[in-house]
N, CA, C and O atoms as a CHARMM CRD file, in Angstrom:
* protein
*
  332
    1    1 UNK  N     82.39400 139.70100  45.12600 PROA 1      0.00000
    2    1 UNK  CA    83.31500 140.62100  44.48100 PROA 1      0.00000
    3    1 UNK  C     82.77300 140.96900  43.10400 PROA 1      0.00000
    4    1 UNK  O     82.18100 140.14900  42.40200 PROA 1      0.00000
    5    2 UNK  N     83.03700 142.39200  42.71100 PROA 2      0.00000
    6    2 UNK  CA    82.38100 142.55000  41.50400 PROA 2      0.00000
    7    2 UNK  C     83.19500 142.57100  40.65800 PROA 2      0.00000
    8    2 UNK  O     84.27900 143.04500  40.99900 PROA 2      0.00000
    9    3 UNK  N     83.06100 142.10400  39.26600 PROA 3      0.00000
   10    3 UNK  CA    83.70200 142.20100  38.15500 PROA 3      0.00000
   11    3 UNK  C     83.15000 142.82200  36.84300 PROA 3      0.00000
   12    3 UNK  O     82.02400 142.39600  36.58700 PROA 3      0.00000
   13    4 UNK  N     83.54100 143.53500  36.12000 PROA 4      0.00000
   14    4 UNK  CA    83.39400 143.95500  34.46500 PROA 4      0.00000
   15    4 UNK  C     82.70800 143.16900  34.10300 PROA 4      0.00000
   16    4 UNK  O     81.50100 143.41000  34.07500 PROA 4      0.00000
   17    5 UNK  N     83.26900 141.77200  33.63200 PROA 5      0.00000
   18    5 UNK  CA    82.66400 141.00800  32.99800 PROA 5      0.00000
   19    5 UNK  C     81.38600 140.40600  33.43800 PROA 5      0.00000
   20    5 UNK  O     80.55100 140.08100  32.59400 PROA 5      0.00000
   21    6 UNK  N     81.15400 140.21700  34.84700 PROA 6      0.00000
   22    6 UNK  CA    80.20500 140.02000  35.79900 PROA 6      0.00000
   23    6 UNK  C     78.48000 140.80900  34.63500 PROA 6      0.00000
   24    6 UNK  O     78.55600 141.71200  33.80100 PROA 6      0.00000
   25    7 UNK  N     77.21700 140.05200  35.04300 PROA 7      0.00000
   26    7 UNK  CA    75.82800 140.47500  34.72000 PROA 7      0.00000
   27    7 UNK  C     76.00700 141.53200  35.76900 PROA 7      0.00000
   28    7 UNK  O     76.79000 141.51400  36.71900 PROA 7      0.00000
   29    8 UNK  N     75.13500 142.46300  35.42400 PROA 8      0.00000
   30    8 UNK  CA    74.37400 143.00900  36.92200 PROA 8      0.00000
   31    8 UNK  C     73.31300 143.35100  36.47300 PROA 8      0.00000
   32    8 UNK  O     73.05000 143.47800  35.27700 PROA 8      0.00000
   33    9 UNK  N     72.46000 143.56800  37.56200 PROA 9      0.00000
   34    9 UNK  CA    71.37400 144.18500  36.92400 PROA 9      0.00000
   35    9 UNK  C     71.11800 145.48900  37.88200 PROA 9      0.00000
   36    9 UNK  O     71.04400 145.28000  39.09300 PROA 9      0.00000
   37   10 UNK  N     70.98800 146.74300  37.42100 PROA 10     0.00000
   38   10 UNK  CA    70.94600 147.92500  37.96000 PROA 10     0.00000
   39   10 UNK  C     69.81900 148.24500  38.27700 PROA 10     0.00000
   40   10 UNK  O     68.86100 147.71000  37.72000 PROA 10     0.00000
   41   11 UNK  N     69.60900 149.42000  39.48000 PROA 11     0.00000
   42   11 UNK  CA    68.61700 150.09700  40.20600 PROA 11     0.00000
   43   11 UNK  C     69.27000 151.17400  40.10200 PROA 11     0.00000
   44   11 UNK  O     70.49300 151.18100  40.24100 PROA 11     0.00000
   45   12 UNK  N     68.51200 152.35200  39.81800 PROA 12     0.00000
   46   12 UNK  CA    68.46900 153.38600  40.38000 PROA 12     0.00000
   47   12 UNK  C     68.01900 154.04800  41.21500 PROA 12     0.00000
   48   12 UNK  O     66.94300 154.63400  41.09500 PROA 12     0.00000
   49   13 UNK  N     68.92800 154.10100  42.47500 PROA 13     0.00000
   50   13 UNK  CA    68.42200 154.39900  43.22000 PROA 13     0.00000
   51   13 UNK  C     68.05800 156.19300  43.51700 PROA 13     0.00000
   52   13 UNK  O     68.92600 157.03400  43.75200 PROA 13     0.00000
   53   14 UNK  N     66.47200 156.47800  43.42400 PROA 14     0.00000
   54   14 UNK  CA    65.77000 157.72500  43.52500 PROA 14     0.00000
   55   14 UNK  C     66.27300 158.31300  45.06300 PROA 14     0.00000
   56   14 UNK  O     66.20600 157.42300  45.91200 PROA 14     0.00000
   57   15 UNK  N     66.70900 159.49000  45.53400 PROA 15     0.00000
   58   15 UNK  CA    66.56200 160.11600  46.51900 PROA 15     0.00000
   59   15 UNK  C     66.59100 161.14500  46.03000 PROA 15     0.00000
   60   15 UNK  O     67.05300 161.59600  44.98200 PROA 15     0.00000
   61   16 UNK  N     65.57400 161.87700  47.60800 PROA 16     0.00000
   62   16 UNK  CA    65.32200 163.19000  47.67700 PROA 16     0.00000
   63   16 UNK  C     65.50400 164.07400  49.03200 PROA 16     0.00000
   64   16 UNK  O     64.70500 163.89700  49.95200 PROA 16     0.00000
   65   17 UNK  N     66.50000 164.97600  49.14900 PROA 17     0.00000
   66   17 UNK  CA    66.95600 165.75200  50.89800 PROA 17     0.00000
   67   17 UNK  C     67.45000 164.58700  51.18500 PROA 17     0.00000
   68   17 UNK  O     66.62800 164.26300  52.04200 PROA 17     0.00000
   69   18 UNK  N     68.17200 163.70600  51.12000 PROA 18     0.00000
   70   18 UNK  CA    68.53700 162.39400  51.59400 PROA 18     0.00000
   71   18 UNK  C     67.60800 161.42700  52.05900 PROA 18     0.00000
   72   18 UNK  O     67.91500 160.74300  53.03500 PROA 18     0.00000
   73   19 UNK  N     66.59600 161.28800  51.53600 PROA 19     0.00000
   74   19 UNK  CA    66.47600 159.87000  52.28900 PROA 19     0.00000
   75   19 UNK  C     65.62600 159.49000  50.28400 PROA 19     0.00000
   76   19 UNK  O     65.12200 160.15000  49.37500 PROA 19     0.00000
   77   20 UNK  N     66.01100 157.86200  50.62300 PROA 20     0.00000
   78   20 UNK  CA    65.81500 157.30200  49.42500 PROA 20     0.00000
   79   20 UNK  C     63.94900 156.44100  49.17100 PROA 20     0.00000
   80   20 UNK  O     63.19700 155.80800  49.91200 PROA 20     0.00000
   81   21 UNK  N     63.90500 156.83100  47.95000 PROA 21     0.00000
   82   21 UNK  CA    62.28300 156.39200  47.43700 PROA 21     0.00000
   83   21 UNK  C     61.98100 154.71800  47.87800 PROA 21     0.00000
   84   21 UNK  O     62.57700 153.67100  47.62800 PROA 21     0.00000
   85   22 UNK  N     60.88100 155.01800  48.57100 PROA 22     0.00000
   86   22 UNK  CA    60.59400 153.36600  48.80400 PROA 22     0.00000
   87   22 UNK  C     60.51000 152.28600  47.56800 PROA 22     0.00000
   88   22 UNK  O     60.80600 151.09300  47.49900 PROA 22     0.00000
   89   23 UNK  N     59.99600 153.19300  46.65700 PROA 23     0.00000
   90   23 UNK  CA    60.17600 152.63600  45.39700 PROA 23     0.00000
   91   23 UNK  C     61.35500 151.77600  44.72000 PROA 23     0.00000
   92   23 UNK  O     61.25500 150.77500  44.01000 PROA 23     0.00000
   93   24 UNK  N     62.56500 152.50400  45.17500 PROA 24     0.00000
   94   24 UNK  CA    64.04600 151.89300  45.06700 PROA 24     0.00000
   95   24 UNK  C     64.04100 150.71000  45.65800 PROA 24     0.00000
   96   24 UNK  O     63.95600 149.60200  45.12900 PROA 24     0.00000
   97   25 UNK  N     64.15200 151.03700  46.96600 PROA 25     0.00000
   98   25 UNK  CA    64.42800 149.83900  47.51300 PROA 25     0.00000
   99   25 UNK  C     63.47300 148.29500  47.41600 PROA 25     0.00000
  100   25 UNK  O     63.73700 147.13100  47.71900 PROA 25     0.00000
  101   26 UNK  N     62.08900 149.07800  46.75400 PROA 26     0.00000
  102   26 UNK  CA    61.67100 147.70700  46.16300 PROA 26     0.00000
  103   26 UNK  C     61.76100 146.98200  44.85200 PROA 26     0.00000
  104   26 UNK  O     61.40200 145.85100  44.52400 PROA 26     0.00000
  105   27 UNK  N     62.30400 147.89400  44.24100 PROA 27     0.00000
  106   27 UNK  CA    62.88400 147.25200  42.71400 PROA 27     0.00000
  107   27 UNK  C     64.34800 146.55400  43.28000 PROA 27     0.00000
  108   27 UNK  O     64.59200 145.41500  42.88100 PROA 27     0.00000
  109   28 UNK  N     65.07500 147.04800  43.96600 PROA 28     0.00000
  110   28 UNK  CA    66.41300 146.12700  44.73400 PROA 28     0.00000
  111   28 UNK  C     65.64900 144.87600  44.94900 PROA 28     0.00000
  112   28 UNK  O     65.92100 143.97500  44.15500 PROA 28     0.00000
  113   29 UNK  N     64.77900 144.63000  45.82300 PROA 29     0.00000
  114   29 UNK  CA    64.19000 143.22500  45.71100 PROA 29     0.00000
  115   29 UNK  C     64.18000 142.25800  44.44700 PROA 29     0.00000
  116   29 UNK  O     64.70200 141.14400  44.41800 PROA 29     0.00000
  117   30 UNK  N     63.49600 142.87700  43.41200 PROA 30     0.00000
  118   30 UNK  CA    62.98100 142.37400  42.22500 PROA 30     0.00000
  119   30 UNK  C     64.43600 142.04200  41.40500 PROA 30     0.00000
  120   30 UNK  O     64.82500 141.11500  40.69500 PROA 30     0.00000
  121   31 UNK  N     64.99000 143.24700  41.87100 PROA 31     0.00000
  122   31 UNK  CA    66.20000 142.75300  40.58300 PROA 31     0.00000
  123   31 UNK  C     67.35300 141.76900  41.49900 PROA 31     0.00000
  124   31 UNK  O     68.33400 141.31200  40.91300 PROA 31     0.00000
  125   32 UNK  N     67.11100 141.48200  43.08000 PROA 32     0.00000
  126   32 UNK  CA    67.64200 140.57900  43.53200 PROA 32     0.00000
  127   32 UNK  C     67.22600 138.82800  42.58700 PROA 32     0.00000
  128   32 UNK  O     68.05100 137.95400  42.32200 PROA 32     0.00000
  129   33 UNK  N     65.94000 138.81100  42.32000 PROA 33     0.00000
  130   33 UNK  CA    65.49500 137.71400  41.92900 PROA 33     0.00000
  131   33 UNK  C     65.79200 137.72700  40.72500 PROA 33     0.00000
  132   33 UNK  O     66.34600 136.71400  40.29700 PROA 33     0.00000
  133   34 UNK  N     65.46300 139.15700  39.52800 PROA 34     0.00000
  134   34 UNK  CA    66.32500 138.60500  38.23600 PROA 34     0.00000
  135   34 UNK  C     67.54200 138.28700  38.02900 PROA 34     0.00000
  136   34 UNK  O     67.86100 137.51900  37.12100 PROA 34     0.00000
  137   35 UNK  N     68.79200 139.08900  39.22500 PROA 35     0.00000
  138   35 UNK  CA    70.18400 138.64700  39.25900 PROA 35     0.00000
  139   35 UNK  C     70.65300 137.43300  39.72200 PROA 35     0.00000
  140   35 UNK  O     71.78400 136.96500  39.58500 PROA 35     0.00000
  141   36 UNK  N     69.30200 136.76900  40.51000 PROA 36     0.00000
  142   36 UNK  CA    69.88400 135.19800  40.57000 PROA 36     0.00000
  143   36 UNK  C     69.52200 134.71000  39.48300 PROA 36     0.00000
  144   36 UNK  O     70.45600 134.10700  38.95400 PROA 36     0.00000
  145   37 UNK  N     68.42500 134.68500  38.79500 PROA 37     0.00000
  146   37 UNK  CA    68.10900 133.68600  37.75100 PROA 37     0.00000
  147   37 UNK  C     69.24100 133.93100  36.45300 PROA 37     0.00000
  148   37 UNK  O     69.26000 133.18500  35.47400 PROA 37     0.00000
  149   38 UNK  N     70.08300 134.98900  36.60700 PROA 38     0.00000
  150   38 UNK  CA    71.10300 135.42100  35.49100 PROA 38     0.00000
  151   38 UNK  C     72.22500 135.13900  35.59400 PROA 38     0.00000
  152   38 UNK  O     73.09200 135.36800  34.75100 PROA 38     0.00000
  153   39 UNK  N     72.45700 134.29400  37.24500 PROA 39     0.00000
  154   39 UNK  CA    73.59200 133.95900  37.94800 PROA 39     0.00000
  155   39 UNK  C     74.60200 135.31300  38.27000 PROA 39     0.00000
  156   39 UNK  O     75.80900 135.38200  38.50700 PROA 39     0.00000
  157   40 UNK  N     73.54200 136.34100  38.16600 PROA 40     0.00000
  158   40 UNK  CA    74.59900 138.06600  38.48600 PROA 40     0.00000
  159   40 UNK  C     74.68700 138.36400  39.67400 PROA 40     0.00000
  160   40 UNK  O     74.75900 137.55500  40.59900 PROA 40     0.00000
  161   41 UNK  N     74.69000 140.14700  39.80500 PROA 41     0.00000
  162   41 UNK  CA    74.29000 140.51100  40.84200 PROA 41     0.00000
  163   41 UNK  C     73.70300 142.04200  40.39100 PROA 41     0.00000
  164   41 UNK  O     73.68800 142.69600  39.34800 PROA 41     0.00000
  165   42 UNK  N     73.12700 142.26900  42.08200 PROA 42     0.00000
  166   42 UNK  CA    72.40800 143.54100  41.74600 PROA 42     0.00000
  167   42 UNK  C     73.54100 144.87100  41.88800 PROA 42     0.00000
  168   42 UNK  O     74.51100 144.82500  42.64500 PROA 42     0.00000
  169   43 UNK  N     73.25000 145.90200  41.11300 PROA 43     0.00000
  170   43 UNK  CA    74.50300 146.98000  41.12500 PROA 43     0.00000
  171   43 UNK  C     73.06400 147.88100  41.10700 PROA 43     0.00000
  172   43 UNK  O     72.13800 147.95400  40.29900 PROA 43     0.00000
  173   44 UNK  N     73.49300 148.85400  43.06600 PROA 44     0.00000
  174   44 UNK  CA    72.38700 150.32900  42.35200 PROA 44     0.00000
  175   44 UNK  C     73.55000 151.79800  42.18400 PROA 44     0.00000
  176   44 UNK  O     74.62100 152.16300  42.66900 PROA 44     0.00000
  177   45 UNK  N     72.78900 152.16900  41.43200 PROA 45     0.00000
  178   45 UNK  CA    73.12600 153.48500  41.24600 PROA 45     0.00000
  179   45 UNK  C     72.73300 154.98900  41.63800 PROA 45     0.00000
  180   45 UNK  O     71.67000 155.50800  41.29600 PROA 45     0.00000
  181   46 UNK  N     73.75700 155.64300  42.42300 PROA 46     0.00000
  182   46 UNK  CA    73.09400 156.50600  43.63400 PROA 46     0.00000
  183   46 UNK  C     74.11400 158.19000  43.06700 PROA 46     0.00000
  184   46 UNK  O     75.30200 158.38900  42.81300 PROA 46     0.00000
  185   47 UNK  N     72.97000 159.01100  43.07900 PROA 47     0.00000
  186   47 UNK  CA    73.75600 160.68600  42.51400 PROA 47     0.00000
  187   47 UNK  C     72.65100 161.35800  43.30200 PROA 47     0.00000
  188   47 UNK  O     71.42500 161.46600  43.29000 PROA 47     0.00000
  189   48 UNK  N     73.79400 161.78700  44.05000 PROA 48     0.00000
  190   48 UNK  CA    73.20800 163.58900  44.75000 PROA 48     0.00000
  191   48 UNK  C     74.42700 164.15000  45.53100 PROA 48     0.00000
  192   48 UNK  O     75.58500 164.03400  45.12900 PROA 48     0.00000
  193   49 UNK  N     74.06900 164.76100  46.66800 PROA 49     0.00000
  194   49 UNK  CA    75.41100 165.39100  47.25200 PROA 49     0.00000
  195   49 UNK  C     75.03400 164.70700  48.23100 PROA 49     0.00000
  196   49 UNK  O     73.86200 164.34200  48.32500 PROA 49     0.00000
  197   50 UNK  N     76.27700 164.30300  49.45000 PROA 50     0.00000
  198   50 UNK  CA    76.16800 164.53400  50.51700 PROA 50     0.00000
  199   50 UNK  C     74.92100 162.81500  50.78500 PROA 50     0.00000
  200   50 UNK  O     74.06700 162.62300  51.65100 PROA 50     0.00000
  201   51 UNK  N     75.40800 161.84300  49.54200 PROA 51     0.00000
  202   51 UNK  CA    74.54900 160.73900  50.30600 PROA 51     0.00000
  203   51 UNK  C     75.27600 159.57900  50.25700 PROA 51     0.00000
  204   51 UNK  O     74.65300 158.59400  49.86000 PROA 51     0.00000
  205   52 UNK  N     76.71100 159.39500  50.62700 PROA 52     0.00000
  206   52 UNK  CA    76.99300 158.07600  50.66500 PROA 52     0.00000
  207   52 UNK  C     77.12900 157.50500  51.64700 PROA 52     0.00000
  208   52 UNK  O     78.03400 156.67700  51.75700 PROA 52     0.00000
  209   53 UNK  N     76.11600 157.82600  52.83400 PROA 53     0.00000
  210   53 UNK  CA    75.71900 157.42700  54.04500 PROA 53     0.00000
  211   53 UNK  C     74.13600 156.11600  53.59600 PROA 53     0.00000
  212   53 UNK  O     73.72000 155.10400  54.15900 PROA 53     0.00000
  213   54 UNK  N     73.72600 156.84600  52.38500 PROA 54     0.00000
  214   54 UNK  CA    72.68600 156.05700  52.03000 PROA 54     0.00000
  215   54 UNK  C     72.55000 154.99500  51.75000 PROA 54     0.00000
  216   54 UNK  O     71.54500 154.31400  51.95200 PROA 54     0.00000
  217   55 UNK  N     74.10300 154.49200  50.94900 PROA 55     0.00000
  218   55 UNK  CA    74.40000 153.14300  49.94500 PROA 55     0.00000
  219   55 UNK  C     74.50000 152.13400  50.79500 PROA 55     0.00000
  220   55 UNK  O     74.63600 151.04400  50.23700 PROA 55     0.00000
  221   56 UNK  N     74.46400 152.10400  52.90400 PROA 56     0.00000
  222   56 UNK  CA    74.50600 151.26900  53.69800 PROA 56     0.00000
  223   56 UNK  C     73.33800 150.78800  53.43600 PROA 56     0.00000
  224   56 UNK  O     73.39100 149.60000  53.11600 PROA 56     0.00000
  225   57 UNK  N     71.82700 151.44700  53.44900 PROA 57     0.00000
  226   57 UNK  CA    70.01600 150.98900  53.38900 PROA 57     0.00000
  227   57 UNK  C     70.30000 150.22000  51.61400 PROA 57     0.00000
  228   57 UNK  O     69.68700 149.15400  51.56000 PROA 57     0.00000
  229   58 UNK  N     70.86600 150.45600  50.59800 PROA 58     0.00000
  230   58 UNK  CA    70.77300 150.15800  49.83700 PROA 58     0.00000
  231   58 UNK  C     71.58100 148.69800  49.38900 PROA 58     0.00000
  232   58 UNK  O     71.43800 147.91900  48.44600 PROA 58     0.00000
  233   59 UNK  N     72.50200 148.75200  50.57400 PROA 59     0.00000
  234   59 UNK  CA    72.99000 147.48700  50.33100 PROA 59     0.00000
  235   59 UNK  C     72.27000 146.26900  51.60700 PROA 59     0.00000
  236   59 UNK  O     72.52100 145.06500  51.56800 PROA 59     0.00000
  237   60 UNK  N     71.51300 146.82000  52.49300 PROA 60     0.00000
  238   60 UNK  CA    70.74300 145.98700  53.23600 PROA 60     0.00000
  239   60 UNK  C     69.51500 145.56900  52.50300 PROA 60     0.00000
  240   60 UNK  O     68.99400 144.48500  52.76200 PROA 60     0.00000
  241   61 UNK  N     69.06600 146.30500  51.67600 PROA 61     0.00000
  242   61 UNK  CA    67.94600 145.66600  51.19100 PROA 61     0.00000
  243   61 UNK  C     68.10000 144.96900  49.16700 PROA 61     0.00000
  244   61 UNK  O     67.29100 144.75000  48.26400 PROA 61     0.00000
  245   62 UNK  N     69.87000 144.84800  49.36100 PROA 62     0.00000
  246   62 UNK  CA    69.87300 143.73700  48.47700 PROA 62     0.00000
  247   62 UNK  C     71.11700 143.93500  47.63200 PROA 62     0.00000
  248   62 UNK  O     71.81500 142.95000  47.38800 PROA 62     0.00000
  249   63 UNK  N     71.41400 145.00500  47.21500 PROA 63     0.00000
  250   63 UNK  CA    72.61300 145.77200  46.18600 PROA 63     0.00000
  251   63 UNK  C     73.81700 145.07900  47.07700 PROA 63     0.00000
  252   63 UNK  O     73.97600 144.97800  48.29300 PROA 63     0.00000
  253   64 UNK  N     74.78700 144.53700  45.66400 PROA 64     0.00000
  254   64 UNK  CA    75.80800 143.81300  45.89600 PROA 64     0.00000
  255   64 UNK  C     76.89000 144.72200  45.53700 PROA 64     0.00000
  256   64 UNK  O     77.90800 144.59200  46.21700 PROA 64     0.00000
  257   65 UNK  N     76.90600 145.66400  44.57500 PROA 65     0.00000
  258   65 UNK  CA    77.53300 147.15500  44.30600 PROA 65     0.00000
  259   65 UNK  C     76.49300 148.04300  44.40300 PROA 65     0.00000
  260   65 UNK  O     75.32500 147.87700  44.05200 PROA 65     0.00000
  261   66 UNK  N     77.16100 149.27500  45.05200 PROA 66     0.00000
  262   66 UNK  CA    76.76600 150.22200  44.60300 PROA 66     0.00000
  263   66 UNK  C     77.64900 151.38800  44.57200 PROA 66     0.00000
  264   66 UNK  O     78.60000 151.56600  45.33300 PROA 66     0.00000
  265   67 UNK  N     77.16900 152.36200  43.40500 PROA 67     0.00000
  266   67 UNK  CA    77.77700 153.04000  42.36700 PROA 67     0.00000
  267   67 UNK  C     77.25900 154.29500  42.77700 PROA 67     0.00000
  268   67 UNK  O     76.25700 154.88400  42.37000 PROA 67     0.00000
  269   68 UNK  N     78.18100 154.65500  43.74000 PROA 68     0.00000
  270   68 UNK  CA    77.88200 156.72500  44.36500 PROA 68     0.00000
  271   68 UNK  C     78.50200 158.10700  43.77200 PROA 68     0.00000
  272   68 UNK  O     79.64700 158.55100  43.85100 PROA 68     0.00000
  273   69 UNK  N     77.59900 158.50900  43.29000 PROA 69     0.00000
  274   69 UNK  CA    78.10300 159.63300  42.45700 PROA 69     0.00000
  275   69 UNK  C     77.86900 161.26100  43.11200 PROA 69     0.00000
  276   69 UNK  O     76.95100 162.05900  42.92500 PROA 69     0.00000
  277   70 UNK  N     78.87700 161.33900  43.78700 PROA 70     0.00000
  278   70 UNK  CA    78.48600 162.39200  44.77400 PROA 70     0.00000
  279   70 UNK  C     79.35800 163.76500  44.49700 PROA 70     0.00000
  280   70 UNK  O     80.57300 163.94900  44.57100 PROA 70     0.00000
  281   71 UNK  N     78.01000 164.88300  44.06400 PROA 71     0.00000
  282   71 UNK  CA    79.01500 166.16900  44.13800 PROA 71     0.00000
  283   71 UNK  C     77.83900 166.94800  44.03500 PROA 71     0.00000
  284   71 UNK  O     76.73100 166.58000  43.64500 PROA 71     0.00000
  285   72 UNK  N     78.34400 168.51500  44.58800 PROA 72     0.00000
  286   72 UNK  CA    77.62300 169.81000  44.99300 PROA 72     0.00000
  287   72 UNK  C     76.66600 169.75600  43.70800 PROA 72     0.00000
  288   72 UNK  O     75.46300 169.69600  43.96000 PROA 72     0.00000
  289   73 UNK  N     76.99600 169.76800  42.56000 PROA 73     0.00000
  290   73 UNK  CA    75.99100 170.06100  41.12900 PROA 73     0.00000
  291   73 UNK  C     74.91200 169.24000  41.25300 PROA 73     0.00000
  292   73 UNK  O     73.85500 169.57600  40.72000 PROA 73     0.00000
  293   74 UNK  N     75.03400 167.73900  42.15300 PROA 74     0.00000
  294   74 UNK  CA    73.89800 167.27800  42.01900 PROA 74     0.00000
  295   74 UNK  C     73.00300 166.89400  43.65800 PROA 74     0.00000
  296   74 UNK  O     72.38600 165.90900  44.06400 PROA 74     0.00000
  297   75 UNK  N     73.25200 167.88000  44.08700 PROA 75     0.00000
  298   75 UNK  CA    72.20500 168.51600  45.11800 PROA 75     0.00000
  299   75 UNK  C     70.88400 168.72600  44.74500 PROA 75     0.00000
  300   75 UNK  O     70.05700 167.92200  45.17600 PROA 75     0.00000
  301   76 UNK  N     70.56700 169.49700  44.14400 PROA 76     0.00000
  302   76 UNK  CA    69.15400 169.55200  43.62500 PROA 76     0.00000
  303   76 UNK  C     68.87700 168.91900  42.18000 PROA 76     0.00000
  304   76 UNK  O     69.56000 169.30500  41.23100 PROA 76     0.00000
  305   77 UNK  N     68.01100 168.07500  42.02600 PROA 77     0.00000
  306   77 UNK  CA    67.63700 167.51000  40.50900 PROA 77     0.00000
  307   77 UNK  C     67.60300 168.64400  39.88400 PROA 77     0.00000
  308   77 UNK  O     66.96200 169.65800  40.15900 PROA 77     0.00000
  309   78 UNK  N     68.55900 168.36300  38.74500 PROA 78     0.00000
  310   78 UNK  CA    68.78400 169.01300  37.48700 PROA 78     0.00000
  311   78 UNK  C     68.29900 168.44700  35.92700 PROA 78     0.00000
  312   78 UNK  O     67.07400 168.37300  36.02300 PROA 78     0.00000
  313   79 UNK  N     68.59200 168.12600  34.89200 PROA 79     0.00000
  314   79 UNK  CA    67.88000 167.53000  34.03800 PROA 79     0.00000
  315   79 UNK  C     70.09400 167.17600  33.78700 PROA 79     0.00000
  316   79 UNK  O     70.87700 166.27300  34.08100 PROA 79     0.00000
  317   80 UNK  N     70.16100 168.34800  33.19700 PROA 80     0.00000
  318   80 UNK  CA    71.49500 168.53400  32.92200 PROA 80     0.00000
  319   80 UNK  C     72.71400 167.59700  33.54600 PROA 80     0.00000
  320   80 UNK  O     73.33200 166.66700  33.02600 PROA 80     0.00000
  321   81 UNK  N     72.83100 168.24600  34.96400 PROA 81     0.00000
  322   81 UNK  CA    73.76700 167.35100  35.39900 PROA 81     0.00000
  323   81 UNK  C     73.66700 166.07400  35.88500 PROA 81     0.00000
  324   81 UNK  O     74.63000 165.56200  36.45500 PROA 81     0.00000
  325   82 UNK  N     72.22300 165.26100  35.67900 PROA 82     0.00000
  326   82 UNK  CA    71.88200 164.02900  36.02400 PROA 82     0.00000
  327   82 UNK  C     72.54100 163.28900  34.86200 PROA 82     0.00000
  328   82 UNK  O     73.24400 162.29900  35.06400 PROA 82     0.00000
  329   83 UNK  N     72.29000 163.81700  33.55400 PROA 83     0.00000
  330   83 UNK  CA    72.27200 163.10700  32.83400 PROA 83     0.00000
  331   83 UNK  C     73.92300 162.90500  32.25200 PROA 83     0.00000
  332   83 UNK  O     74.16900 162.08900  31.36500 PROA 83     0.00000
């Protein structure tokens, strides 16, 4: 269960047309091992349209939250509405 007060340690998770950067899912690994040594957990973070079908691969390969930010503006990488 996640809490506020809870460590986490975050990923961002990269996708592109829906499917997510292998890259992601191997920093989920890594920050699996810094969130034990911190006694946390891992939290990724996921923005585009049309992908919270994705946050299932993202929680199999380690994410204990994840944080979906889903709407039409962020369909295509923007600088603007990413940020």
């Amino acid at each position: 269960m996640s809490s506020v007060d809870s460590t986490q340690v975050w990923v961002f998770a990269e996708q592109e047309e829906g499917k997510l950067a292998e890259v992601s899912l191997e920093l989920l690994g890594k920050a699996k091992d810094l969130a034990s040594d911190l006694g946390g957990e891992v939290g990724s973070v996921l923005l585009g349209h049309s992908v919270e079908p994705l946050a299932a691969t993202l929680f199999a390969y380690g994410a204990d939250v994840v944080y979906v930010v889903d709407d039409e503006a962020l369909d295509v990488y923007r600088t603007q509405p990413y940020a």
